[in-house]
C-alpha positions as CSV (number, residue, x, y, z in Angstrom):
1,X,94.6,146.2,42.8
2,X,95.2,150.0,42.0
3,X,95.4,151.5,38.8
4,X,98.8,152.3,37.2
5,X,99.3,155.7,37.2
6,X,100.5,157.4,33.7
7,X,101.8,161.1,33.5
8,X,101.6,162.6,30.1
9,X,104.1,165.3,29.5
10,X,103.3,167.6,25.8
11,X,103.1,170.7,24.7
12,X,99.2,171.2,23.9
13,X,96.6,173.8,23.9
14,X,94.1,173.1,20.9
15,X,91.4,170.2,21.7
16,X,93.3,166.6,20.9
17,X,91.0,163.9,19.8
18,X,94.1,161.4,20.2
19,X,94.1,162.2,24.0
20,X,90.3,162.5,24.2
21,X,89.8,158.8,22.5
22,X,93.0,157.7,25.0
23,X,91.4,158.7,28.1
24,X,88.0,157.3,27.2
25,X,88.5,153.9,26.1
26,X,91.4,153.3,28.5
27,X,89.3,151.4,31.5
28,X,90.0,153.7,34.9
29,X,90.0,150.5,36.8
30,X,93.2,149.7,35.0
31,X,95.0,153.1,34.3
32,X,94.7,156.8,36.1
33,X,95.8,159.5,33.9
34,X,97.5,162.7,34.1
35,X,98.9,165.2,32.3
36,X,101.5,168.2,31.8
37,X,101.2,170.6,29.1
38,X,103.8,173.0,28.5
39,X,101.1,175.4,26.6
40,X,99.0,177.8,28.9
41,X,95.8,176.5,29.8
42,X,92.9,176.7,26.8
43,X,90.8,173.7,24.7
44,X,93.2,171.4,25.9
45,X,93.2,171.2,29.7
46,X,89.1,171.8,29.8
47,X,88.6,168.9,27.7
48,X,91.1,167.0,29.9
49,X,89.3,168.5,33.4
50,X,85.6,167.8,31.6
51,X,87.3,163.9,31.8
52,X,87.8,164.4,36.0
53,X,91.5,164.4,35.5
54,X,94.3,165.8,36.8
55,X,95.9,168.6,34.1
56,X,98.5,171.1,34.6
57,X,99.3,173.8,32.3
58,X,102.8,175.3,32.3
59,X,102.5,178.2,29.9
60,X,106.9,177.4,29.3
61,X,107.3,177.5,25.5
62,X,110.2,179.7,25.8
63,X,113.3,178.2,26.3
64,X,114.4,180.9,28.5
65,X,112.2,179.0,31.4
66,X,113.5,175.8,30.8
67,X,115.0,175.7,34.8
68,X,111.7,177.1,36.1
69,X,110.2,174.3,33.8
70,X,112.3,171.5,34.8
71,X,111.8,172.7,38.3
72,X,107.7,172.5,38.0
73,X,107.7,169.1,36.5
74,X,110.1,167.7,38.8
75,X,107.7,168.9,41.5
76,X,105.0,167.7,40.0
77,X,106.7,164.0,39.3
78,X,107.0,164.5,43.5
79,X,103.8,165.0,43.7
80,X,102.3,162.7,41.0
81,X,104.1,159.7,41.9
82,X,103.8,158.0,38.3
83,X,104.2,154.8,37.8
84,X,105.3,155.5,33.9
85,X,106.2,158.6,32.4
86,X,104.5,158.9,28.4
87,X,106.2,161.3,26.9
88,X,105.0,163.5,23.0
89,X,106.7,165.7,20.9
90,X,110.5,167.0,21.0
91,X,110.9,169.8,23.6
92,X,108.7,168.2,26.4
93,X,110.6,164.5,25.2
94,X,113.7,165.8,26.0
95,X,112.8,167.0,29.9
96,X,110.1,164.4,30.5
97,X,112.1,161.6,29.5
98,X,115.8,162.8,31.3
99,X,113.7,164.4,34.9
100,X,111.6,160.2,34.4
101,X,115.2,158.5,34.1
102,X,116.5,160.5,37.3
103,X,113.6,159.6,39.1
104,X,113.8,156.2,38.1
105,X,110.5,155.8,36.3
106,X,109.8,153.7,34.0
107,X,108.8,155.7,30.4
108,X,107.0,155.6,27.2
109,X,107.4,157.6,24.1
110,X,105.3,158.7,21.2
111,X,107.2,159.6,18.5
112,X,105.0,162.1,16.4
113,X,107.5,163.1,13.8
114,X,109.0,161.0,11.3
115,X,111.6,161.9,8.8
116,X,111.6,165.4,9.1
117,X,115.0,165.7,11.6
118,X,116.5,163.3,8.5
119,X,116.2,165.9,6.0
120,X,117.7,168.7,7.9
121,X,119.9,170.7,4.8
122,X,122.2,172.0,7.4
123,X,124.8,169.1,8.9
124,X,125.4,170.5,12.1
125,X,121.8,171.2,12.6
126,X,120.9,167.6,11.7
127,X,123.2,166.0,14.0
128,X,122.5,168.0,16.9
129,X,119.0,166.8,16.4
130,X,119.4,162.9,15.9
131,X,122.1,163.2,18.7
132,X,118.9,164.3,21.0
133,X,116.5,161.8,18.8
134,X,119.1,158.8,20.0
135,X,119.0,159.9,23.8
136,X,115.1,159.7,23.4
137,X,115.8,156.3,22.3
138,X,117.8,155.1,24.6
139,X,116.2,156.5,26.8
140,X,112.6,155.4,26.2
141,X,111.5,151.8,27.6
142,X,109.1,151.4,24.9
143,X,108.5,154.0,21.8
144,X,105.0,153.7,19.8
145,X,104.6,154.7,15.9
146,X,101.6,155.7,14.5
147,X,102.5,154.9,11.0
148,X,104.6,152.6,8.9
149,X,107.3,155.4,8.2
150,X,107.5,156.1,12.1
151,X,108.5,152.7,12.6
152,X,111.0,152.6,9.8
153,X,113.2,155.4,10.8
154,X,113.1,154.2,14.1
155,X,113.6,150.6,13.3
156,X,116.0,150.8,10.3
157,X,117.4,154.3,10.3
158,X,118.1,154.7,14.2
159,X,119.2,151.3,14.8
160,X,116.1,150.8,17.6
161,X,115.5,147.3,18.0
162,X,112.2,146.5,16.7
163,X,111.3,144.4,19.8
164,X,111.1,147.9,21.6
165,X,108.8,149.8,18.7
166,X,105.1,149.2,18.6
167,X,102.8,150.4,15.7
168,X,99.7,152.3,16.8
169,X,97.6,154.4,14.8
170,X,95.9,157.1,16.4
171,X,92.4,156.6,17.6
172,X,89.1,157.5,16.0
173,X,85.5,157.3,16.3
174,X,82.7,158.3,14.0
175,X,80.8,160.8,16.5
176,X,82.4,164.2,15.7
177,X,82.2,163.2,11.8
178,X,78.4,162.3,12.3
179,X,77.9,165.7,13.8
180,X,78.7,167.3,10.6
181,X,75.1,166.9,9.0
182,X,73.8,167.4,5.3
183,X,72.3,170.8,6.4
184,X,75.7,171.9,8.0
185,X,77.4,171.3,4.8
186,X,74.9,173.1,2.9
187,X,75.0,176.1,4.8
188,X,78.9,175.8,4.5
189,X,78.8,175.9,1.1
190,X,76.6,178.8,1.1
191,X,78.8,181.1,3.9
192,X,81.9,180.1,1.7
193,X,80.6,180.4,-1.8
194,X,81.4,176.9,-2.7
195,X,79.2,176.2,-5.3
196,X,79.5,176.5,-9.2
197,X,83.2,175.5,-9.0
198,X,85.2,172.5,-8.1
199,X,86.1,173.2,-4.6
200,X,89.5,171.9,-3.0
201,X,90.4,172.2,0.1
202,X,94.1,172.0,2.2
203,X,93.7,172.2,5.7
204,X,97.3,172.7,7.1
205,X,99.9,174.7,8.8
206,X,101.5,177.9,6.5
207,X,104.7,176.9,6.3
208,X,107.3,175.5,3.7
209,X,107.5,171.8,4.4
210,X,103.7,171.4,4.1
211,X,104.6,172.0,0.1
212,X,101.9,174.5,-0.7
213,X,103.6,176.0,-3.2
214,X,103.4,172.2,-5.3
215,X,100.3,172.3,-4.7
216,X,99.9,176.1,-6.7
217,X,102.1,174.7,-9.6
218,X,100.0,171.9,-10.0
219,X,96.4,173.7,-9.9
220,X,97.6,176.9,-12.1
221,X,97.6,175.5,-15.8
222,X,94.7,173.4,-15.0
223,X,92.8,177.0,-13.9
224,X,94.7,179.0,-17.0
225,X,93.3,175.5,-19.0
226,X,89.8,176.5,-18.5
227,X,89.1,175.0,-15.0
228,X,86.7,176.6,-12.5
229,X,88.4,175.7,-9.0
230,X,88.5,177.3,-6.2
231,X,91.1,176.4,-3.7
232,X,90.4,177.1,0.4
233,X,93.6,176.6,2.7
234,X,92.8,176.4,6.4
235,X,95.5,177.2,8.7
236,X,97.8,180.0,9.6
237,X,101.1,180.0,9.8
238,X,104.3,182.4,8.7
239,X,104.1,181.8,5.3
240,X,100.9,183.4,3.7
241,X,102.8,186.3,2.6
242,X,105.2,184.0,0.5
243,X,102.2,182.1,-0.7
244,X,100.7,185.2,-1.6
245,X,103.3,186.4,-3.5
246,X,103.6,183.0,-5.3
247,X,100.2,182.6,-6.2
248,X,100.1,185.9,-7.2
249,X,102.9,185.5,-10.2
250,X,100.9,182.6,-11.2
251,X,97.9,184.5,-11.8
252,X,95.8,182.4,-9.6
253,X,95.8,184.2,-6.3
254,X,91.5,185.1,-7.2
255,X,91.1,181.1,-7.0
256,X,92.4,181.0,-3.7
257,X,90.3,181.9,-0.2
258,X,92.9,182.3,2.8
259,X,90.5,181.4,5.6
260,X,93.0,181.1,8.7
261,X,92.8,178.8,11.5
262,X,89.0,177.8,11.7
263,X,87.2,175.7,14.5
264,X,84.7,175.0,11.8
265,X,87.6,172.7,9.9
266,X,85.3,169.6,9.7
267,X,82.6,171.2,7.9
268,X,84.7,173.1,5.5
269,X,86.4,169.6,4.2
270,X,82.8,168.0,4.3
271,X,81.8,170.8,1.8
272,X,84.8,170.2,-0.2
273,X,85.0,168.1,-3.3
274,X,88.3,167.3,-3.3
275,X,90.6,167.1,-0.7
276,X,94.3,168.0,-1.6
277,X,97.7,167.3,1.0
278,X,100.7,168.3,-0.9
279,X,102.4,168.1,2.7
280,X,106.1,167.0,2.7
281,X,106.2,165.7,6.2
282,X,103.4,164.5,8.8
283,X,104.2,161.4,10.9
284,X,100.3,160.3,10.7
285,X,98.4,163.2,9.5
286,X,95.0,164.4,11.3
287,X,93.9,166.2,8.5
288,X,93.8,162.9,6.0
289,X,92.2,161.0,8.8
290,X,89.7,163.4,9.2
291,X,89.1,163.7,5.5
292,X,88.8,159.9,5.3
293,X,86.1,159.8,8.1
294,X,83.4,162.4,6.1
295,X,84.3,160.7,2.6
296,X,85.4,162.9,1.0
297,X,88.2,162.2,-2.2
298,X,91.9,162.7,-1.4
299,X,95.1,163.5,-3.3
300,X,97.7,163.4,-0.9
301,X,101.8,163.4,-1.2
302,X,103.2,159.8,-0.3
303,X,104.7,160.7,3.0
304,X,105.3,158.6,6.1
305,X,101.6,157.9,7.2
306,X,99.9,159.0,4.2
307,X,99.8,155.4,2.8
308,X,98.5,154.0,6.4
309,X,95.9,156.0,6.1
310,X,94.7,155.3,2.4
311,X,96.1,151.5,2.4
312,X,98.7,152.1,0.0
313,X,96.1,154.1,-2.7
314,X,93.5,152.1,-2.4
315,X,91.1,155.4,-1.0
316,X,92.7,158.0,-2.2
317,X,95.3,159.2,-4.7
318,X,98.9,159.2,-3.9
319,X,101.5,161.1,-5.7
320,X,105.3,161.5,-5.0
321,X,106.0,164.8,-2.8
322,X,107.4,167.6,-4.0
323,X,106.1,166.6,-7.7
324,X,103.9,169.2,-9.3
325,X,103.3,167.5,-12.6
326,X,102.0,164.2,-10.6
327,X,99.4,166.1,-8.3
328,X,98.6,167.8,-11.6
329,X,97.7,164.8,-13.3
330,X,96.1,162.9,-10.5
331,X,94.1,165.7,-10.1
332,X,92.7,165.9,-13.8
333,X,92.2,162.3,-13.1
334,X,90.0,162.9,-9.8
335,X,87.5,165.5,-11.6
336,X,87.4,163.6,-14.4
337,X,86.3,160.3,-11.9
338,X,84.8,162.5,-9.2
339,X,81.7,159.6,-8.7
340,X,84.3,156.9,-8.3
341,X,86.5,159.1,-6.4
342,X,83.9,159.4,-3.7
343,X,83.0,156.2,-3.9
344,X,86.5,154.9,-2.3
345,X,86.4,157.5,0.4
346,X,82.8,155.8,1.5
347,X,84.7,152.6,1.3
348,X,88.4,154.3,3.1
349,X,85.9,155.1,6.0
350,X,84.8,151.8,6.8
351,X,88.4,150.8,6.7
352,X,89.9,153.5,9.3
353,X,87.2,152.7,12.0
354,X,88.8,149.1,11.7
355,X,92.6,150.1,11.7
356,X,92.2,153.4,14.0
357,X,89.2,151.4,16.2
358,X,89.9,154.0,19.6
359,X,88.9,151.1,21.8
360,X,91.3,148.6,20.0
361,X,94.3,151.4,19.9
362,X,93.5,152.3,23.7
363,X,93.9,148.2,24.5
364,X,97.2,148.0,22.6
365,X,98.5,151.4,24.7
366,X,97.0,149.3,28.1
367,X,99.3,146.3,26.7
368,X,102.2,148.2,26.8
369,X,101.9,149.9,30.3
370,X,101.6,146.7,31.3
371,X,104.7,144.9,29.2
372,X,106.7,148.1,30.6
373,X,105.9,147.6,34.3
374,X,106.4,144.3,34.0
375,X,110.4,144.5,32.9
């Protein structure tokens, strides 16, 4: 019996574990993968073509290609001959699932985002969106959620029937956290300077909605208090010059390093003693996971997949978002505990390479290929 054959269609050019764990635990005598990117070619398709499979790399972000972009993956769906169509993010959702439904092939959807199109302040705005969100779901033979909060918008606030949602987490395994050894930390510490202070690190996107500026608010009067932090944010984005600015009128811009994207991410939250996610919307976010996996302490807003990740608090702290005096406190509260604060995030570890297991989450993904083709 062949293979089935399933076409990813995203928008990707950094290195994606979720993919990576996907193709290797997914059995080749059972499933043959392939995959459209709409990002040029980079991290992504060589860890893809260092698998032996098939990758093609559009470089069409803008949306003034979108007919030479429909074009190319209509070609490619020619070409291809999928037997299912798996379909991530917005922009590439919209043309892999519509060119899939023309061509009469069966599709799945991840659904990476959670609440975010929800809390849209402009109406129009908004209902353009969930007008496109309810032709993905419609449209989509079976839709996956990596968290709890995925599964509830889609469930209870989109009126998908829950028979057609499945909850998957996204896969892990403990090698690339292993690979960050005691003396790679220690010489991380030294190149960064993290020593003498309590070092906390964000590792996120600049940008508005990943609540940075709570985050200041929250750390400032504990630093005016007397506290010797240091805060490292990892990640680029539009917004540094705001934060700048804001940090600056709080007098704490000297306790805060502005290191920029980094492919050294891992070490730098290994070296950290506290992680800290003041994030207002993730679907099921990496950076936690990651945190999680080298033990290291969390505060983290409770957003969508946030409590997934920690069990509801049990590893990690979890404060309301947008809620400066909360962080503030559970902060305090994680210095104060640091010993036991680790100690959970030893324990948290153990319990994501249950729940995020990459050959158990790469079995469940197999299941559904199969349920789908079967209908």
């Amino acid at each position: 019996m062949k293979p089935h054959k399933v076409l990813h269609i995203l928008d990707v050019d950094k290195e994606a574990f979720y993919f990576n764990n996907l193709c290797d635990f997914t059995p080749r005598s059972e499933v043959e993968f392939s995959f459209i990117t709409l990002a040029p070619a980079g991290e992504f398709t060589k860890s893809i073509e260092k698998r032996g499979l098939r990758v093609y790399a559009l470089d069409a972000r803008s949306k003034t290609q979108l007919l030479s972009t429909v074009t190319k993956i209509w070609h490619i769906l020619k070409i291809e001959k999928p037997d299912i169509v798996h379909a991530h993010l917005f922009y590439p959702s919209v043309l892999g699932l519509a060119l899939a439904r023309l061509r009469k092939i069966r599709t799945v959807l991840t659904r990476h985002h959670s609440d975010a199109l929800h809390l849209l302040p402009n109406k129009i705005k908004r209902s353009f969106y969930l007008t496109i969100e309810n032709f993905h779901n419609h449209n989509a033979d079976h839709i996956v959620a990596p968290s709890r909060m995925v599964k509830k918008c889609l469930v209870e606030w989109e009126n998908v029937p829950e028979e057609k949602v499945s909850l998957i987490p996204y896969g892990q395994t403990s090698e690339r956290f292993e690979a960050v050894t005691d003396d790679i930390i220690r010489r991380k510490k030294i190149e960064l300077g993290m020593s003498g202070h309590i070092s906390l690190v964000c590792v996120s996107r600049l940008f508005d909605r990943k609540g940075h500026k709570y985050l200041f608010d929250a750390v400032a009067p504990l630093i005016k208090n007397g506290l010797n932090a240091k805060l490292y944010l990892v990640g680029e984005g539009e917004y540094r010059k705001k934060l700048e600015y804001i940090a600056s009128n709080l007098g704490i811009l000297q306790n805060i390093e502005f290191l920029g994207w980094r492919e050294d991410a891992l070490a730098i939250m290994a070296a950290a003693d506290i992680v800290v996610h003041p994030s207002l919307e993730d679907a099921l976010s990496q950076s936690l996971i990651e945190s999680l996996m080298l033990q290291r302490p969390i505060i983290a807003t409770d957003i969508s997949g946030a409590a997934d990740t920690l069990d509801g608090g049990k590893y990690g702290q979890l404060v309301p978002p947008a809620d400066s005096n909360s962080f503030r406190i559970a902060l305090k509260e994680v210095i104060e505990n640091l010993d036991a604060a680790q100690e959970k995030a030893k324990l948290g570890r153990e319990y994501l390479l249950e729940y995020m297991d990459a050959k158990h989450v790469a079995a469940k993904y197999l299941n559904i290929y199969k349920k789908v083709l079967a209908n």
